[in-house]
N, C-alpha and C positions, 0 to 999 in steps of 0.2 A: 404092680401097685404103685402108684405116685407119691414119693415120698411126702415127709411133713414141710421140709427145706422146697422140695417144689410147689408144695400150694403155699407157704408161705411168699415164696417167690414172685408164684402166679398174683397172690393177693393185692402185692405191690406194683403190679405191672399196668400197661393200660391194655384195655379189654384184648384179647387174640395177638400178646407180644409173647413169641418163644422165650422164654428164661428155663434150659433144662427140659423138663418131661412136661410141658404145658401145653401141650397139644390139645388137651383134651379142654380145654376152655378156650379154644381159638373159635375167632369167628369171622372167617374168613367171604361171608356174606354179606349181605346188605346191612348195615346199624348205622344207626344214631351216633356216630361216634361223641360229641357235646355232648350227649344224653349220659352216655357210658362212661364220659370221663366223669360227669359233676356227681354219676350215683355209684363210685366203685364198689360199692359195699352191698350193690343190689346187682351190679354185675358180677363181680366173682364174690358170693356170701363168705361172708369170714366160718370157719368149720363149726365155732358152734351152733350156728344156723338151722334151724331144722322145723321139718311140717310146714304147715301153710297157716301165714297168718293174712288177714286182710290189710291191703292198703291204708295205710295209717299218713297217709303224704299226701298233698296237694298245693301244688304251687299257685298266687294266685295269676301269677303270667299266663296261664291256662285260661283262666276264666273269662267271659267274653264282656269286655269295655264297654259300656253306653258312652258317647259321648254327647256333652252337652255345648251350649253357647258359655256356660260360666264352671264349668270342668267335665267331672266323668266319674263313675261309678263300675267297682268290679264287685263280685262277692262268691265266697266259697259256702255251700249250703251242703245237706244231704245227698242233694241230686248230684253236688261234684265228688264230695267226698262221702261215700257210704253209711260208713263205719262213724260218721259226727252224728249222731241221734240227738244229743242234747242242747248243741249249742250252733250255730253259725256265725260267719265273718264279714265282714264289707269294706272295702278297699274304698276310701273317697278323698276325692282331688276338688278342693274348689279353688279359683281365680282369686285374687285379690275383688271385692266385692258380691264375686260369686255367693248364689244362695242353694242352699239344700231346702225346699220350701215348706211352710209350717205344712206339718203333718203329726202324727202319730199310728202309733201298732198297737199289735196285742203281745208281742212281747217286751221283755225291759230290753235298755239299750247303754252299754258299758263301752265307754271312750278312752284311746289315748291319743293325744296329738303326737303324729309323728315331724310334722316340719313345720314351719311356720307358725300363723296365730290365725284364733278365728273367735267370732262374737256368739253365743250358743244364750238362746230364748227360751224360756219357758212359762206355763203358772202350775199352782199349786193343786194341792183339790180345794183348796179352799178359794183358788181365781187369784191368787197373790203374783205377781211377775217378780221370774228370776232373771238375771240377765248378768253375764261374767265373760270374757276376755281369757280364753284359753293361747297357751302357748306350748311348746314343744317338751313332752314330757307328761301335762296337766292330762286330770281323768276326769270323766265326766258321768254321770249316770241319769237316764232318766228311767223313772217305772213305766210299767205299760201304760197305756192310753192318756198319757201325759201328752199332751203335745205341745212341740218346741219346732225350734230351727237352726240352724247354723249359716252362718254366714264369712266365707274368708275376708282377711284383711290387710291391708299395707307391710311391706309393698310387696309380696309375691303368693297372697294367699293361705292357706292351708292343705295337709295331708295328713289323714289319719285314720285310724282303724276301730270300726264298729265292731262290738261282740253282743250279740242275741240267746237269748236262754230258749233257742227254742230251735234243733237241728231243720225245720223245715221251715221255718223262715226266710220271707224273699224281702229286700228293701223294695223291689216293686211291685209287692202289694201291701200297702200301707195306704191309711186314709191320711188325703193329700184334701187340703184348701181349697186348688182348683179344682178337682174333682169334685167338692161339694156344691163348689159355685156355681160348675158346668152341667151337672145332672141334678138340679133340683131350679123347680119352674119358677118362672121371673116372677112373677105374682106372688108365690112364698117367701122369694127372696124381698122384696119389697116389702111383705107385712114383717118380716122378720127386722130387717134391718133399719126399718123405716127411712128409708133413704127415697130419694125422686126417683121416678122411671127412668129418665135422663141416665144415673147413675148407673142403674141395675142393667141397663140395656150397654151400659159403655165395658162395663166388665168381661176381663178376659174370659173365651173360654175356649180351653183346650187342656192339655195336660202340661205343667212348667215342673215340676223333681227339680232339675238343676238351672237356672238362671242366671244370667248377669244382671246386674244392677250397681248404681255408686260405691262406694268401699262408705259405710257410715260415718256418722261423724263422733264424737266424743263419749266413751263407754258411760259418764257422769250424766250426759243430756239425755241417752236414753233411758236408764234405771229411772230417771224422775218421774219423764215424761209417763212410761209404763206403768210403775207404781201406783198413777192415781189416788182415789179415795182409798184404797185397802190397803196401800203401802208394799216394799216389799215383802216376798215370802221369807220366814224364817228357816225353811230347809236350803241347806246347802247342796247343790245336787252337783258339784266340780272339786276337785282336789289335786294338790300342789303339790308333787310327787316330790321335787326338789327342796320344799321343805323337811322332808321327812329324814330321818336317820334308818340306816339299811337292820333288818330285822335280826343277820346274822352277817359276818364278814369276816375271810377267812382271808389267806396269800393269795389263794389263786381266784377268788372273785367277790361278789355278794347278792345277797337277796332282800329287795323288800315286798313283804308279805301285806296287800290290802284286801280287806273283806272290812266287813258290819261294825268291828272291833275297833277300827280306824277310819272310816269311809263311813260317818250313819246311813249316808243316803242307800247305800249298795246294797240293798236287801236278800236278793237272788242272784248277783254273779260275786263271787271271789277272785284274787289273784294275788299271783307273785311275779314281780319284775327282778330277770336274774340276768346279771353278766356274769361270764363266764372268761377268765384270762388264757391266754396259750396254754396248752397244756392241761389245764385244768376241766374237772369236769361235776354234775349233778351227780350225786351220791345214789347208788342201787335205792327205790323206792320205790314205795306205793300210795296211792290214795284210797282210802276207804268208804270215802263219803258221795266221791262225783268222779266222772270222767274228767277227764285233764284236755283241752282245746288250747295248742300251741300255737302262736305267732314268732316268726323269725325275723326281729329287727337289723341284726347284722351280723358279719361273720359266718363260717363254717362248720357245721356240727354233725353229728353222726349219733344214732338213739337205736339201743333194738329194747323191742317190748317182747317181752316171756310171756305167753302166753299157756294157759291148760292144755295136758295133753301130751306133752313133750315137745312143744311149739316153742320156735323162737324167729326173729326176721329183724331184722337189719335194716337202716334207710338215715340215706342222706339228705341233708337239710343246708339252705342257706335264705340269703334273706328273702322273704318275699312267701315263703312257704308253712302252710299252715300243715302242724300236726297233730296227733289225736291217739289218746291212750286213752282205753277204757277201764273204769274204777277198777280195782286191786290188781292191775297186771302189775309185777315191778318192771321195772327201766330206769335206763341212765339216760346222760347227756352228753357227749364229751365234747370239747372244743378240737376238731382237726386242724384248725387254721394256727394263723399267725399275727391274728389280731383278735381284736375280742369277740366274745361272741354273746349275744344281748338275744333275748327274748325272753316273751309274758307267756303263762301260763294261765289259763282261765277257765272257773270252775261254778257249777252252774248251784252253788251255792251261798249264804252267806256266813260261813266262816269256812276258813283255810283250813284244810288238815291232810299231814303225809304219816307214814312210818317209815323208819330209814332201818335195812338189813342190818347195818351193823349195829345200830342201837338195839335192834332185838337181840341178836345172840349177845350182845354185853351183858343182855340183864335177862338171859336162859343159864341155868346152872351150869358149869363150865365142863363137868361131864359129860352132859346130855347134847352139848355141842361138839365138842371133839370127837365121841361117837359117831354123829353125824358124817363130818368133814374130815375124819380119818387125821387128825392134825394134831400136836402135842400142843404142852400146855406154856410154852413161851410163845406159839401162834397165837392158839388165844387170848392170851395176853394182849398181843399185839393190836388186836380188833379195837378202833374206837369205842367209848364208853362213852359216851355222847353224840348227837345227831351231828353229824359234819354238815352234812348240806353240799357244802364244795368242797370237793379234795384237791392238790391236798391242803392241809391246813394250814 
């Protein structure tokens, strides 16, 4: 029998290294070894591991690139990851002038700018024009069938991350401008637009998604000019994350919490934007209300979700990688690294809501708990009496 000091051993080892009686987790065949180092935790599962849970990981490095003339597009849906039913992602890079082209969906669409700055368009339902200067950190939302655009800007563009309320959602099928232009007859185009044939005949057609064009000029010349007779729209549809103070903040990190309550425009998606310091990690939880859809902005982390049954699994996380718990399994978060470790959380609701493990036994009568956990009543004690959020405090 393998002792507990050799799987613990083994735990800490890189895949198939003898440490004592670890033979039995050698693998001395063909691997992935990159693969095995970056998911130790799904190579040799930590012991409380147990039964089979579904893939809850997807990195988007996996998913396949479109490229364009003014950037490129990835996205993680249903089809890549299974077990996302509720919500999907989209990885998009545009140029400095690069354009994402007016289009809209039938799902809503929840923004964070990861690098750079970019110019994002819309109108209202009332035909009002939004038009705002996003920057690194800024959120954005629009509801369905709103249509808008994005545009990067000086000097190196943008990068940022789409989230869709609807797991089977593709950004490549969305109604696109040029698509409308290209398949609807020049003669309707013309009574529509009332423009010359001249015009109608010179318009592009084909499919443009991502494009180059100039980097714009002055965020003030365009709101006027768009504005027009109905002026701008009164809904805010972007928000200044760096304005905001964090919802909770403890030693080893913080969290701010945006949905409906802070965010009006946010209707259908929720979120929380959490760093996480060395050491430090998201408190045992669960969600009640929605599935949990993770984005991994930076840093190193490691998350098992408990699932019914006597199920438990393990999996490694860094940036780039989306994860995915569904409503009430509890799971943590911990920080493996030695930097910080940053990612959103997003919830296909609008308002945010968790239960934290130790706030419930703090407030289950102190008998009925120790019965439980086999534990006296200075452990007890011991259990937070309020929601941590991030331990330790």
């Amino acid at each position: 029998m393998l002792a507990m000091t050799d799987v613990a051993s083994a735990q800490s080892s890189p895949a198939g290294v003898k440490t004592g009686r670890t033979d039995r987790i050698s693998d001395p065949g063909p691997t992935n070894k990159s693969l095995d180092a970056a998911n130790a935790d799904v190579s040799v599962p930590p012991l409380t591991d147990a039964g089979g849970v579904p893939t809850f990981k997807y990195p988007f490095s996996l998913s396949n690139r479109r490229v364009f003339e003014g950037g490129w597009s990835r996205e993680v849906t249903v089809r890549e990851l299974p077990v996302s039913k509720s919500m999907a992602g989209v990885n998009m890079r545009l140029t400095a002038g690069g354009i994402r082209e007016l289009h809209w969906h039938s799902a809503a669409e929840w923004a964070i700018m990861l690098y750079g700055s970019a110019r994002i368009t819309a109108i209202d339902d009332e035909g009002r024009s939004f038009i705002r200067d996003s920057e690194e950190g800024d959120l954005w939302y629009f509801p369905k069938g709103i249509p808008h655009s994005i545009q990067g800007l000086g000097p190196d563009g943008a990068e940022f991350l789409l989230v869709f309320d609807d797991g089977d959602f593709s950004e490549y099928a969305t109604v696109l401008l040029s698509d409308i232009v290209t398949h609807t007859p020049k003669e309707i185009l013309l009574k529509n637009f009332g423009i010359s044939k001249q015009s109608v005949a010179g318009m592009f057609n084909g499919e443009l998604f991502i494009f180059q064009a100039p980097v714009p000029g002055p965020l003030e010349e365009d709101q006027k000019v768009a504005a027009g007779r109905l002026g701008p729209s009164p809904y805010d549809f972007s928000f200044r994350t760096r304005q905001q103070t964090p919802t909770k903040k403890t030693k080893s990190g913080e969290v701010l919490i945006v949905d409906s309550s802070t965010f009006k425009a946010s209707t259908t998606i929720a979120a929380a934007i959490v760093t996480i310091h060395p050491g430090g990690m998201r408190e045992l939880h669960w969600h009640q209300n929605a599935d949990e859809w993770q984005y991994f902005i930076s840093g190193n982390a490691r998350m098992t979700v408990l699932a019914t049954g006597h199920r438990a699994r393990t999996m490694n996380f860094e940036a780039g990688d989306v994860g995915y718990v569904q409503h009430t399994l509890p799971h943590y978060i911990e920080n493996t690294g030695n930097t910080d470790l940053k990612f959103v959380e997003m919830f296909k609701s609008n308002r945010y809501q968790d239960l934290s493990l130790s706030e419930w036994l703090a407030h289950t009568p102190p008998e009925l708990v120790m019965a439980h956990l086999k534990i006296d009543k200075a452990a007890y004690d011991a259990i937070p009496k309020e929601k941590a959020v991030i331990l330790p405090e």
